[in-house]
C-alpha positions as CSV (number, residue, x, y, z in Angstrom):
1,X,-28.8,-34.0,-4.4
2,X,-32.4,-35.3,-5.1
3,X,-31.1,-38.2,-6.9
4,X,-29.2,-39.7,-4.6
5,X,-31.9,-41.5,-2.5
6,X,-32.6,-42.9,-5.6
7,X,-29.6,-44.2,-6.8
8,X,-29.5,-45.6,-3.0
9,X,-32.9,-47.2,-3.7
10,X,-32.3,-48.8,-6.9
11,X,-28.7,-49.2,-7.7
12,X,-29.4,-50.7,-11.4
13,X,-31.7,-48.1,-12.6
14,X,-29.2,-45.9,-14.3
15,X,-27.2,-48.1,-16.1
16,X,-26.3,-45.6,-19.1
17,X,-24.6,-43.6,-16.7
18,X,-21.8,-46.1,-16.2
19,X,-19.3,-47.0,-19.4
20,X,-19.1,-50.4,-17.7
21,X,-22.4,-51.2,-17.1
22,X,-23.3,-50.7,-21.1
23,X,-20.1,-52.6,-21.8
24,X,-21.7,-55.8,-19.4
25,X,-25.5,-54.9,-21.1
26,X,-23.7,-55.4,-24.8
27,X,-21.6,-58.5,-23.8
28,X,-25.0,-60.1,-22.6
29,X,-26.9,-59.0,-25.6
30,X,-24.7,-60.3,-27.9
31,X,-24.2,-63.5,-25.7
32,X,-27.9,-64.2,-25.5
33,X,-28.4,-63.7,-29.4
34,X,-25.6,-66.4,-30.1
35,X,-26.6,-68.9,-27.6
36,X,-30.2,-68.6,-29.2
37,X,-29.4,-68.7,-32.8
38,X,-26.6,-71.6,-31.7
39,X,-29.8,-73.7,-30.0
40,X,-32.0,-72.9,-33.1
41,X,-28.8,-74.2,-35.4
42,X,-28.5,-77.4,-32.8
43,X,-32.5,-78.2,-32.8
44,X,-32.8,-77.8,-36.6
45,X,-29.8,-79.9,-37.3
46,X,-30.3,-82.9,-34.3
47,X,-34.4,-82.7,-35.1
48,X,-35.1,-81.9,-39.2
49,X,-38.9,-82.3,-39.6
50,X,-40.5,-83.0,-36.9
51,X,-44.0,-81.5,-35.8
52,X,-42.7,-78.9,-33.0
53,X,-40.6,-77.4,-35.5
54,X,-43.1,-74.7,-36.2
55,X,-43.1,-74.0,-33.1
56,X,-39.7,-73.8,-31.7
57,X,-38.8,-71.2,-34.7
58,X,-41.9,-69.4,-33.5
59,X,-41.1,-69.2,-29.8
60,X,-37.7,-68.1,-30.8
61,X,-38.2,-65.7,-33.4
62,X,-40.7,-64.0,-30.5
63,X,-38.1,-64.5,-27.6
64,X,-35.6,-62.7,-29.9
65,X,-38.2,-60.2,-30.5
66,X,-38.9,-59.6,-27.2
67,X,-35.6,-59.3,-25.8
68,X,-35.0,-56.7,-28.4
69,X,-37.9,-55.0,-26.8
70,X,-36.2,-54.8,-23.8
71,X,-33.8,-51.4,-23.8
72,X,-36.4,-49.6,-25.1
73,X,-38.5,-50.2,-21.7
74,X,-35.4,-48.8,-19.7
75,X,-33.8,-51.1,-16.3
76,X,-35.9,-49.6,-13.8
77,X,-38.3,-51.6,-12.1
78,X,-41.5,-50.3,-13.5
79,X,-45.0,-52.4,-14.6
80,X,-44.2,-52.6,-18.0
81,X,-40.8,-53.7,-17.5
82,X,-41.8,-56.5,-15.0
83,X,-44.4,-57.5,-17.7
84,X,-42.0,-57.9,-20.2
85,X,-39.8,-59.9,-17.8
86,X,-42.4,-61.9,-17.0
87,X,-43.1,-62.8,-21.4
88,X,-39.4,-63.3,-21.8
89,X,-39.2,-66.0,-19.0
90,X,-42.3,-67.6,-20.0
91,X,-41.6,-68.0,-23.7
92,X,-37.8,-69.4,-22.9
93,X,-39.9,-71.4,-20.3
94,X,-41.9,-73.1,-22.9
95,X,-39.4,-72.8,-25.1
96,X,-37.2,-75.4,-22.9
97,X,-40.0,-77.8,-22.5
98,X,-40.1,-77.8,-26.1
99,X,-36.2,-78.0,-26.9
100,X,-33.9,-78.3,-23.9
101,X,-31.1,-77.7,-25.6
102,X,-32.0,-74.0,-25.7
103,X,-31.4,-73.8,-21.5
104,X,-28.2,-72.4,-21.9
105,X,-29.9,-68.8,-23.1
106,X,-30.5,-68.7,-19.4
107,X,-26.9,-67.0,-18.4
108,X,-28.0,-63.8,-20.1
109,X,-31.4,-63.7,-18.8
110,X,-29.4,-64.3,-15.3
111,X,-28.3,-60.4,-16.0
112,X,-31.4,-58.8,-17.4
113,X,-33.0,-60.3,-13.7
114,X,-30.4,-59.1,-11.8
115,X,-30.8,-55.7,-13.5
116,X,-34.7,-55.9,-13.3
117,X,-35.4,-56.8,-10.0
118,X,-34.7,-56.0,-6.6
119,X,-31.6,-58.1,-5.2
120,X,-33.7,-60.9,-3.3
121,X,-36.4,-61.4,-5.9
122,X,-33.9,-61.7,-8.4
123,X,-31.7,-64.1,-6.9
124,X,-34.7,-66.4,-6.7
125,X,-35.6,-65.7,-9.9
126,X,-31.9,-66.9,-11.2
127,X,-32.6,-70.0,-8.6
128,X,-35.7,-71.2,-10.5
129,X,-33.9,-70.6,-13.7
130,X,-31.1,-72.8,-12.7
131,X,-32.9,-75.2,-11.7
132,X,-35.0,-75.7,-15.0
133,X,-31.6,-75.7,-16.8
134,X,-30.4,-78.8,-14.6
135,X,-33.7,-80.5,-15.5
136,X,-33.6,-80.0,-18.9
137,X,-29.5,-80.6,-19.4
138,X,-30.5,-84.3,-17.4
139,X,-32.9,-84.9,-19.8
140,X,-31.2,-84.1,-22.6
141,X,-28.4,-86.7,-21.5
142,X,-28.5,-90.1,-21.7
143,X,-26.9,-91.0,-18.5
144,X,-26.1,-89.6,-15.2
145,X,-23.5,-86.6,-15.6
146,X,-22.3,-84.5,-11.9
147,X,-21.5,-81.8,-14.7
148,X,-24.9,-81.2,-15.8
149,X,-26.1,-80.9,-11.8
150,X,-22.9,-78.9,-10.6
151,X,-21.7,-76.8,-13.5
152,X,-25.2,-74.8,-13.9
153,X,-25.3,-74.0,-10.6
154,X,-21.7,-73.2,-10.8
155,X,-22.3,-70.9,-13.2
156,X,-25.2,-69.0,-11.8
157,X,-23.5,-68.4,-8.7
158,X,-20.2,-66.9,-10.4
159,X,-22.7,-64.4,-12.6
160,X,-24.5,-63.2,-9.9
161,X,-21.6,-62.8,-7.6
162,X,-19.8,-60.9,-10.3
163,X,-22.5,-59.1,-10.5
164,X,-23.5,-58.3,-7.6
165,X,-20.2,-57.1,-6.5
166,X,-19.9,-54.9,-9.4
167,X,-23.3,-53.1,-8.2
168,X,-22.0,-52.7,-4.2
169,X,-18.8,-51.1,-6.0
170,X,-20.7,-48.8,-8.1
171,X,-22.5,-48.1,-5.3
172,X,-19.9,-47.4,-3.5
173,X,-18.5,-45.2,-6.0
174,X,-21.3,-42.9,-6.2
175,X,-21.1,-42.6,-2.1
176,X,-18.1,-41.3,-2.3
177,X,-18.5,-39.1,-5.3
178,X,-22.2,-37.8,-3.8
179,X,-19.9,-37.3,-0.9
180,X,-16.9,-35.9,-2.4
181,X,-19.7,-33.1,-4.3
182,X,-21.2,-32.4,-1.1
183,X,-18.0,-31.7,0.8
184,X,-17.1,-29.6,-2.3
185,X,-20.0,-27.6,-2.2
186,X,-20.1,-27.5,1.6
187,X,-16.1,-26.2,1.3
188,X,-17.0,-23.8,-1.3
189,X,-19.9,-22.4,0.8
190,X,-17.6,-22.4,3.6
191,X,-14.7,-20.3,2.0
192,X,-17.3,-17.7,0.6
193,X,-18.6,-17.4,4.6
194,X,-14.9,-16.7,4.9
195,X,-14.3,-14.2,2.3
196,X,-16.9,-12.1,2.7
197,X,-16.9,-12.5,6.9
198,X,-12.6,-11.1,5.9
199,X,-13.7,-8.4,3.6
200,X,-16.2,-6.9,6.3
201,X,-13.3,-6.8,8.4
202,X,-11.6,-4.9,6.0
203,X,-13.8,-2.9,5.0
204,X,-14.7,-2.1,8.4
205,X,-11.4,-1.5,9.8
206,X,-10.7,0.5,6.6
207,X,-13.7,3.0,7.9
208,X,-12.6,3.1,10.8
209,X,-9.0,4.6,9.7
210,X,-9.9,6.5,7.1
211,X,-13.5,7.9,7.3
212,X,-14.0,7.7,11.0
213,X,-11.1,9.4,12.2
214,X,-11.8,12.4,9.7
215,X,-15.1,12.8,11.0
216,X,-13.6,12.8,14.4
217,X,-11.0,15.2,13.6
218,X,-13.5,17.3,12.1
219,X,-15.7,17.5,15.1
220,X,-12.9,17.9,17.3
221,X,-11.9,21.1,15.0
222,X,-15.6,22.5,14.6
223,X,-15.8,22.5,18.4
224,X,-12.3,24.4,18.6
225,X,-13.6,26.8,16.6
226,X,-16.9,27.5,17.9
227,X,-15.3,27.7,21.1
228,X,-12.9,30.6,19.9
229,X,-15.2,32.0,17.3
230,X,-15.9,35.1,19.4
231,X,-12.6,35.8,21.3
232,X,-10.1,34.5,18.1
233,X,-11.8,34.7,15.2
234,X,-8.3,33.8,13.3
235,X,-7.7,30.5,15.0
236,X,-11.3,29.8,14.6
237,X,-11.2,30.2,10.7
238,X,-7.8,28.4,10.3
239,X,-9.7,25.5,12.3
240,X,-12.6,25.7,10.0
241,X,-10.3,25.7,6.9
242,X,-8.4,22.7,8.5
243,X,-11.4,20.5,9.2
244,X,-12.4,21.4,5.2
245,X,-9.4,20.1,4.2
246,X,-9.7,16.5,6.3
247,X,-12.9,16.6,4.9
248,X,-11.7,16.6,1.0
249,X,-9.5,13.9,2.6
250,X,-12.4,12.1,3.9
251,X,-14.2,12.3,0.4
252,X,-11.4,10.7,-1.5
253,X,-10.9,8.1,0.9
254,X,-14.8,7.3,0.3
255,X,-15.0,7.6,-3.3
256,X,-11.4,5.0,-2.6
257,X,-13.7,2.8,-0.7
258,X,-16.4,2.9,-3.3
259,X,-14.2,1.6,-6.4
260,X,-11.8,-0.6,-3.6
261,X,-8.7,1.5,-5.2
262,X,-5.6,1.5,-2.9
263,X,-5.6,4.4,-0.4
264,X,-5.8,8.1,-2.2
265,X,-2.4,8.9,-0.4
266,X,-0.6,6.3,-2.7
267,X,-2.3,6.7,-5.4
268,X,-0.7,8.0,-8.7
269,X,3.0,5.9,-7.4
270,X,3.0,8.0,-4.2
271,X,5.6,6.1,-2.2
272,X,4.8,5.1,1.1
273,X,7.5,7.4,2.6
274,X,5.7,10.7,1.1
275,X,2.5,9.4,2.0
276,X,4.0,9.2,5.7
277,X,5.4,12.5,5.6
278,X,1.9,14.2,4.3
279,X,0.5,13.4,7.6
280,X,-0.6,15.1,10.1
281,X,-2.4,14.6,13.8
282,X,-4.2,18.2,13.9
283,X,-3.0,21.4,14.8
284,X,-2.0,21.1,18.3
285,X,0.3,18.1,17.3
286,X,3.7,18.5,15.4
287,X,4.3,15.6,13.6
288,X,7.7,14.7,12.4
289,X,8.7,12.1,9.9
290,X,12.2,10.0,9.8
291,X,13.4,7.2,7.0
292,X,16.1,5.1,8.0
293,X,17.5,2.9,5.1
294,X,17.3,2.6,1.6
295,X,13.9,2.7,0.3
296,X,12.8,-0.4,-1.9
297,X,9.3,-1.0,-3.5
298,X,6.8,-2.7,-1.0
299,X,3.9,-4.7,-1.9
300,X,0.4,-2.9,-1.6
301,X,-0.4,-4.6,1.0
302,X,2.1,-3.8,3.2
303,X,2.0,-0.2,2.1
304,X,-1.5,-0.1,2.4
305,X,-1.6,-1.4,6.2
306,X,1.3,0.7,7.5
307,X,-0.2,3.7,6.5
308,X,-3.5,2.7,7.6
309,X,-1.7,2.3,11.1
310,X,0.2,5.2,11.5
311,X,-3.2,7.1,10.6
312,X,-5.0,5.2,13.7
313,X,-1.6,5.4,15.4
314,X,-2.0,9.2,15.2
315,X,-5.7,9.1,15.7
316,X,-5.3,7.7,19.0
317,X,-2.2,10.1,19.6
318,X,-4.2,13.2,19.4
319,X,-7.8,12.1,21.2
320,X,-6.1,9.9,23.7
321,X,-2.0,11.2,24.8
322,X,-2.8,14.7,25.2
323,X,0.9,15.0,23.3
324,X,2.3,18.0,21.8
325,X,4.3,16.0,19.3
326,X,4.7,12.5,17.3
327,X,7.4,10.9,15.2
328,X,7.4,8.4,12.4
329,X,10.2,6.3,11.8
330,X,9.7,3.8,8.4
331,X,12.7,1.9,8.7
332,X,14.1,-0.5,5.8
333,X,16.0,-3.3,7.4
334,X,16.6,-5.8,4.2
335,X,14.5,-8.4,5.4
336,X,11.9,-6.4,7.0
337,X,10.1,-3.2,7.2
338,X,9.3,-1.2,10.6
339,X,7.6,1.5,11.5
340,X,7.4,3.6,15.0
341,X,5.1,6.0,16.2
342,X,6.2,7.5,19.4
343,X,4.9,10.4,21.0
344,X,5.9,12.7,24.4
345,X,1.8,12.2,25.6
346,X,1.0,10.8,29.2
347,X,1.2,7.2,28.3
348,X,-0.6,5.0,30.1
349,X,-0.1,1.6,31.7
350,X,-2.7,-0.8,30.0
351,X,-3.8,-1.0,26.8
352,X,-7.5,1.8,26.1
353,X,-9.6,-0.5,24.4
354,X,-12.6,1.3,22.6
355,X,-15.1,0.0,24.7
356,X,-17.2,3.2,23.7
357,X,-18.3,1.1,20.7
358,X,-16.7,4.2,18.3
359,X,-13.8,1.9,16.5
360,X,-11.4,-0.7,16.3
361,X,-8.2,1.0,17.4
362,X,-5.3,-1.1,18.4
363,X,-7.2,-4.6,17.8
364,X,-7.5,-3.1,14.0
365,X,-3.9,-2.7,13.6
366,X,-3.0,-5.6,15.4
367,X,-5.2,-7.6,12.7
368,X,-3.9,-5.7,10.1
369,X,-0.2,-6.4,10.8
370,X,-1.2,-10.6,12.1
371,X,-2.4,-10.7,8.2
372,X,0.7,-9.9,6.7
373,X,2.5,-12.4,9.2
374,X,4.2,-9.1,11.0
375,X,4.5,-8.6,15.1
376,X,2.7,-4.9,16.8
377,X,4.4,-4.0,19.5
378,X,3.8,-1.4,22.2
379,X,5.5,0.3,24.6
380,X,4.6,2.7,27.2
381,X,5.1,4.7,30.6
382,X,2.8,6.8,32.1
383,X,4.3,10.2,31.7
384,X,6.9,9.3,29.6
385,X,4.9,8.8,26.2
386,X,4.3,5.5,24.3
387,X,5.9,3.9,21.0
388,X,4.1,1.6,18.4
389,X,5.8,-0.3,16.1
390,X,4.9,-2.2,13.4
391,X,7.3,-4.8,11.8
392,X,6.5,-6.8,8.7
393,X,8.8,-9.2,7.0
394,X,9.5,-9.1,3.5
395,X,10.4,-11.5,0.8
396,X,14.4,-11.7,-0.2
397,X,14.5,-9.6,-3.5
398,X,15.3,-12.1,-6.2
């Protein structure tokens, strides 16, 4: 991204970036080396042995010289390339003056301007040069020719337009592609935000239905027994051992977390159905399971979210319904898959949110189910209990 106020700067000072722009730099090397061997051919054969002959081979042999030179110094616009601009000029200058037939090496010294120089000092540069190739063609003739005043002008204007609309495209090329990288990166940057913004989400919600509710249920169970630990020391114990058990639960379902494995209930092929049925909402709560259907293979995903929402589902059913039992239905409907959790608790007649700050609750399962392009629906009367359902479509089996 540094480069680009560069390349914005000076548009002609990378040239051996672009396959075209070598392709134009070898077309006018090669152009200027057989115009000036072409002139030195014309001179030697129109003028044999006269006393500037010396030096008109000397002047070219150091023109050619010097333009060799020139590649070597690189395009940009730097002292030592100006210098050498500057000799090259000069020498065809005097050159000229010497031999006017050797004007025409002008056109590719047109280019090496055009790629020197900023855009106004060159076309005045390629100005001056035309004009000293109409003087010296009109000397060279004999009589009064409009060619010889309108074609080098001609010419000079069609190279630098070609020219400089070849730079403004280029330049407009690397815009876009400066612009295509930096939306790139700018969308790549964006998607990660995404991703990891989606797998807090997750991860939280998945804490909040896994190790969460243990630790709830736990509490809950320690205080039952503490309560009774005096007057029922059987109940208390049997709560004790039950809270150890949600507690081996809770350590699988963080060691799951740790290695992101699917949920220990379905791991080692457990179905979703036995997974279902292994539930339970703590020993006050009878909890009965029901499959309607044929069972067929779900994705993970889907497996992975319903269970995840029957286990808040039943979360909320014990700390929230005061209920004394809860029923799962997973039902298989071909193009779908549903599941309801009803219970005979109080009901109520909006919505709890946790506005404690302890969870996600019903917004978790609600997200969970939106993902997988499902519907949560609830229903519920005070005193008569309340049913969540879950539906998620499925993809026709091929």
């Amino acid at each position: 991204m540094d480069a680009t106020p560069a390349h914005q700067e000076h548009p002609v000072s990378h040239p051996a970036i672009r396959p075209d722009t070598r392709t134009l730099a070898t077309v006018a090397h090669t152009a200027f080396f057989l115009l000036l061997g072409a002139s030195v051919a014309r001179f030697l054969l129109r003028h044999p042995g006269e006393p500037r002959t010396p030096w008109v081979l000397a002047l070219s042999i150091t023109l050619a010289l010097l333009y060799v030179l020139g590649p070597a110094l690189g395009a940009a616009p730097t002292r030592r390339r100006l210098l050498w601009l500057g000799l090259v000029v000069t020498t065809w200058v005097v050159l000229v003056v010497l031999a006017p037939s050797f004007a025409w090496c002008a056109v590719p010294l047109f280019f090496t301007a055009l790629r020197t120089l900023p855009p106004r000092a060159a076309i005045v540069l390629v100005a001056l040069l035309t004009a000293f190739v109409v003087t010296a063609q009109l000397q060279l003739s004999k009589s009064f020719d409009p060619n010889l005043l309108l074609a080098p002008p001609a010419v000079a204007a069609l190279a630098t337009a070609v020219f400089v609309h070849m730079e403004r495209q280029a330049q407009a090329q690397r815009a876009l592609i400066d612009d295509l990288i930096r939306t790139r990166r700018e969308l790549a940057a964006t998607e990660r935000r995404e991703g990891t913004l989606a797998e807090r989400q997750r991860l939280s919600m998945e804490i909040h239905d896994t190790l969460a509710q243990n630790l709830s249920s736990q509490q809950m169970l320690l205080q039952a027994a503490d309560r009774t630990w005096d007057t029922d020391p059987a109940t208390a114990r049997a709560h004790v051992r039950t809270a150890t058990g949600i507690a081996a639960n809770g350590l699988a379902e963080a060691r799951r977390l740790v290695h992101d494995l699917a949920p220990s209930e379905l791991a080692d092929g457990a179905g979703l159905a036995d997974a279902l049925r292994a539930l339970d909402a703590g020993p006050d709560i009878e909890v009965r399971f029901h499959l309607e259907g044929a069972e067929a293979p779900l994705p993970d995903r889907v497996q992975s979210a319903l269970l995840r929402i029957a286990q808040g589902a039943l979360a909320n059913v014990r700390e929230h319904s005061g209920a004394r039992t809860a029923a799962l239905t997973l039902s298989f409907l071909g193009d779908q898959v549903v599941l309801d959790i009803a219970d005979d608790g109080h009901g109520f007649s909006e919505p709890r949110t946790d506005a404690d700050g302890r969870g996600h609750g019903l917004p978790a399962m609600r997200a969970r189910v939106r993902q997988l392009g499902g519907t949560l629906t609830i229903e519920s009367t005070p005193g008569e209990g309340t049913v969540l359902s879950a539906a998620i479509p499925l993809e026709p089996a091929p």
